[in-house]
C-alpha positions as CSV (number, residue, x, y, z in Angstrom):
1,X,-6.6,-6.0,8.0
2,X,-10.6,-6.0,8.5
3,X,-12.2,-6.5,5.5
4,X,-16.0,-6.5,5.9
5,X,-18.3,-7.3,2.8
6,X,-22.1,-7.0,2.9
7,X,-24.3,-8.7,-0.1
8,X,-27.6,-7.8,-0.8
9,X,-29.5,-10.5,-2.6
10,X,-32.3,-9.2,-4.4
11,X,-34.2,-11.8,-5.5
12,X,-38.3,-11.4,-5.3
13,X,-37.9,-14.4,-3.1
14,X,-38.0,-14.9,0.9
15,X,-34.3,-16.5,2.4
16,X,-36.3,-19.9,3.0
17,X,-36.9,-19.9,-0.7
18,X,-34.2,-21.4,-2.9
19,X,-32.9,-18.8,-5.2
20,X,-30.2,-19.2,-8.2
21,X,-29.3,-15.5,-7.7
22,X,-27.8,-16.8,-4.1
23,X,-26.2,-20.0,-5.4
24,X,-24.0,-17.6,-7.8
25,X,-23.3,-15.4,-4.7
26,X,-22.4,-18.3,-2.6
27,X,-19.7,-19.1,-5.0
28,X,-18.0,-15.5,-4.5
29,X,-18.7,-15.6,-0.8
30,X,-17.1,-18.9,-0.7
31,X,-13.5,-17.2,-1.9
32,X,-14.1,-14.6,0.5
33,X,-14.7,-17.2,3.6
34,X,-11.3,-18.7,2.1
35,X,-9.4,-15.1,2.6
36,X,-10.9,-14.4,5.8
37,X,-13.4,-11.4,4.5
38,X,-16.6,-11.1,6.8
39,X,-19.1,-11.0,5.0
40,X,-23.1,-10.9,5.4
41,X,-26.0,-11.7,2.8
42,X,-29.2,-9.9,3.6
43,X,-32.3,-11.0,1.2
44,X,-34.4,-8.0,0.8
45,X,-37.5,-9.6,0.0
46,X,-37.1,-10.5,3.9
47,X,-37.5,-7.0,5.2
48,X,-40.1,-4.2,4.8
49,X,-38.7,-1.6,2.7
50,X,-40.6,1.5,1.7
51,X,-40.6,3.1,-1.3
52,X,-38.3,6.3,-1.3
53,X,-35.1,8.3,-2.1
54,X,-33.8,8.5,1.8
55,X,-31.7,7.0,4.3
56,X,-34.3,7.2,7.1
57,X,-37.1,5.4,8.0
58,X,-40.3,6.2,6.1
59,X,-42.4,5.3,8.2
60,X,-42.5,2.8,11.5
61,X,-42.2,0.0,9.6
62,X,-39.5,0.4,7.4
63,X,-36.0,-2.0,8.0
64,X,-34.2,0.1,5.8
65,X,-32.3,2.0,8.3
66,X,-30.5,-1.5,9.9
67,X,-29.6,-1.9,6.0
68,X,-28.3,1.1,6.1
69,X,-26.1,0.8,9.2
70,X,-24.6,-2.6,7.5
71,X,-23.7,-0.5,4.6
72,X,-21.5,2.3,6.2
73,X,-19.9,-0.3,7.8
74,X,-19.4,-2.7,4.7
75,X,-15.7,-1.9,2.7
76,X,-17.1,-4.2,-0.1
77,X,-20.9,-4.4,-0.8
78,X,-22.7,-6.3,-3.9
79,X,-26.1,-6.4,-5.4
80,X,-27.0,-9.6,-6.6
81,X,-30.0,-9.4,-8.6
82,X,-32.2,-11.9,-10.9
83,X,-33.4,-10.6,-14.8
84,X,-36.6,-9.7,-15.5
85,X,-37.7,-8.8,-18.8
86,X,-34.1,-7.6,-19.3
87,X,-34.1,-5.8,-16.7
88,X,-32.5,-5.9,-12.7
89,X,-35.5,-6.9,-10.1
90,X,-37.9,-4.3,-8.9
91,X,-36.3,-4.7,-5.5
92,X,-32.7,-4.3,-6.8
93,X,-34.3,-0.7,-8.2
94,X,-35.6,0.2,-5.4
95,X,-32.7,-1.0,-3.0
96,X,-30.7,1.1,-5.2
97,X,-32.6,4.5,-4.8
98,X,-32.5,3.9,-0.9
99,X,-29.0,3.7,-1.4
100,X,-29.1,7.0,-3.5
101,X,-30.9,8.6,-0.3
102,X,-27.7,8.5,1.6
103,X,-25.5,9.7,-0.6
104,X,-25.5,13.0,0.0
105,X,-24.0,12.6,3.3
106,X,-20.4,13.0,4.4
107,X,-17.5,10.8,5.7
108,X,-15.2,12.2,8.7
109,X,-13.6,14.0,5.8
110,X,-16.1,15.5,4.3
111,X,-16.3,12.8,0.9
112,X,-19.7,11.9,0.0
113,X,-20.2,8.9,2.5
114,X,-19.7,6.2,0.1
115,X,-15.8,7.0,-0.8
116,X,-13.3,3.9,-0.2
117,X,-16.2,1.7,-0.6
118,X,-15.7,-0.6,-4.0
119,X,-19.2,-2.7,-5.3
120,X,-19.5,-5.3,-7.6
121,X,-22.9,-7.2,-8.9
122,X,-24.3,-10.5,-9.3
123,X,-26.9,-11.6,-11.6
124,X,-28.8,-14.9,-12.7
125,X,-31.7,-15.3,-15.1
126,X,-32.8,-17.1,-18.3
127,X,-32.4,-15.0,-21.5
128,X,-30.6,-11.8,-22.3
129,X,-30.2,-8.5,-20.0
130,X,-27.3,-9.5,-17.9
131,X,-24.9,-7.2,-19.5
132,X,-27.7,-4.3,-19.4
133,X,-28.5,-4.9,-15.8
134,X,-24.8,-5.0,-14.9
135,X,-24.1,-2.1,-16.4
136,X,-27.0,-0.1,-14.8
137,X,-26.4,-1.0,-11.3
138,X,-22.3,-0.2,-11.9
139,X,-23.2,3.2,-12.9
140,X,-25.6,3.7,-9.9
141,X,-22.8,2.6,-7.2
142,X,-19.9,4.5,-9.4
143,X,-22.5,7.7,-9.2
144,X,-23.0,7.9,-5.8
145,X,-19.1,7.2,-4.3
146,X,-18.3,3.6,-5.1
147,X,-15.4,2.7,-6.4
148,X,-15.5,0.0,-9.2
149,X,-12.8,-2.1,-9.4
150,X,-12.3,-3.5,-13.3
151,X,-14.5,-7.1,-14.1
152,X,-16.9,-7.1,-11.0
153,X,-19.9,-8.2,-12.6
154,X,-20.6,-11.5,-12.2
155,X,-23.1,-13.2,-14.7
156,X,-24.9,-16.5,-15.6
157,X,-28.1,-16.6,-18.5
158,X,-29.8,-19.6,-19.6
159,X,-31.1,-20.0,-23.2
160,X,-33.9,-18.1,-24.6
161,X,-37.4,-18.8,-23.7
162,X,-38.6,-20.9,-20.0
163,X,-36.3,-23.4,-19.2
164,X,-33.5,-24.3,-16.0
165,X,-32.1,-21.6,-14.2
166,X,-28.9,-21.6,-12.5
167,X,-29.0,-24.3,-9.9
168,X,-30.7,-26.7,-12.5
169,X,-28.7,-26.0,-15.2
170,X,-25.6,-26.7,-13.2
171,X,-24.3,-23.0,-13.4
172,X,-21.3,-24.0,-11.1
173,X,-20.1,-25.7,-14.7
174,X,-19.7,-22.5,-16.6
175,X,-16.3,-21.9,-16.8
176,X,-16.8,-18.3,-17.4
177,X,-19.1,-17.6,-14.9
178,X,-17.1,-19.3,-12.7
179,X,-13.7,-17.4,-13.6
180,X,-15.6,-14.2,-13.3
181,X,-17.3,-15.0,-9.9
182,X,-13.1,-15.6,-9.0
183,X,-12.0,-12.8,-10.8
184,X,-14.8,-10.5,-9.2
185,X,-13.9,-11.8,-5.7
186,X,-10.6,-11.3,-5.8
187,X,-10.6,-7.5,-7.7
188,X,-13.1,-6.6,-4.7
189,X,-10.2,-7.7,-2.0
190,X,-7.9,-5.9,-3.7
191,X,-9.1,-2.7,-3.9
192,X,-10.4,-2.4,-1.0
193,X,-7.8,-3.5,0.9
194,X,-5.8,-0.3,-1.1
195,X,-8.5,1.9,-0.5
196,X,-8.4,1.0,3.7
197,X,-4.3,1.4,3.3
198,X,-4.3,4.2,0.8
199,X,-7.9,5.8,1.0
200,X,-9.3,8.7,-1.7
201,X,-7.5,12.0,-1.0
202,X,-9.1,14.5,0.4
203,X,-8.0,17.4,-1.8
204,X,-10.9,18.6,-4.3
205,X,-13.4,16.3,-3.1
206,X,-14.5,17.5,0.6
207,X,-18.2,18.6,0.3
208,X,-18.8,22.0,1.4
């Protein structure tokens, strides 16, 4: 069975940047690769995304309608975002409300377009808001058709106040980050591997 995942690493830094929000995605990747899942990691501080709550470009410059074409055909897709101020990146908020613009649209079956899709999230960052940001960008997928399978958000926080970040503080060590990074991987298989055998039924769903 085809399993395709797509990661969207939204760090406010470029892919030749090192960034501690992908070293904690690598790790889930990394069980993925071991299982045979395709999957692709797009950093959105590559690409020119406009601002705005659609699935089309918004102007001749905007990238957000490849994105978009990755998604539909992604069965597993994670946002893996650094904190800020307690709060999920500016470009995980505005990745999210691009996502938001397609969800109005319709499967074969008439389910909103994200239906038998399950998400997860990653985050890194010194301090406190993992939790918070987790539980933000959860809602957003569940809201607009994701399926959220139980334990999918992945975390690591350094102590209070400037210090090493994930990479330097030898993240990989945490044992609970690194069970949950495992138990996220493997929840995200699962269920989507149930939802491509035994997808949402149709009955009370199909938009009209």
């Amino acid at each position: 069975m085809e399993i395709k995942a797509l990661i969207l690493n939204c760090t406010l830094k470029k892919s030749s940047e090192q960034s501690n929000t992908r070293a904690l995605i690598d790790v889930v990747t990394n069980i993925f690769d071991e299982h045979k899942i395709e999957s692709e990691i797009l950093t959105m501080a590559d690409y020119n995304i406009e601002l705005g709550i659609t699935n089309e470009a918004v102007n001749d410059q905007d990238e957000w309608p490849m994105i978009f074409e990755k998604v539909k055909q992604a069965d597993i897709l994670i946002i893996g975002t650094p904190i800020w101020l307690g709060e999920q990146s500016s470009v995980a908020v505005k990745t999210i409300e691009r996502l938001y613009g397609g969800s109005s649209l319709t499967n074969e079956k008439g389910q909103y377009l994200y239906y038998n899709k399950v998400g997860g999230v990653v985050i890194t960052g010194n301090e406190d808001g993992a939790k918070h940001a987790a539980r933000s960008l959860l809602y957003s997928l569940s809201h607009i058709g994701f399926t959220i399978p139980p334990n999918v958000d992945t975390y690591w926080v350094g102590e209070a106040g400037p210090g090493p970040s994930f990479i330097e503080a030898k993240g990989y060590k945490n044992d609970f980050t690194m069970q949950h990074a495992k138990i996220m991987a493997y929840n995200l298989m699962h269920f989507a591997k149930m939802l491509k055998e035994h997808p949402i039924p149709t009955e009370g769903n199909v938009i009209k």
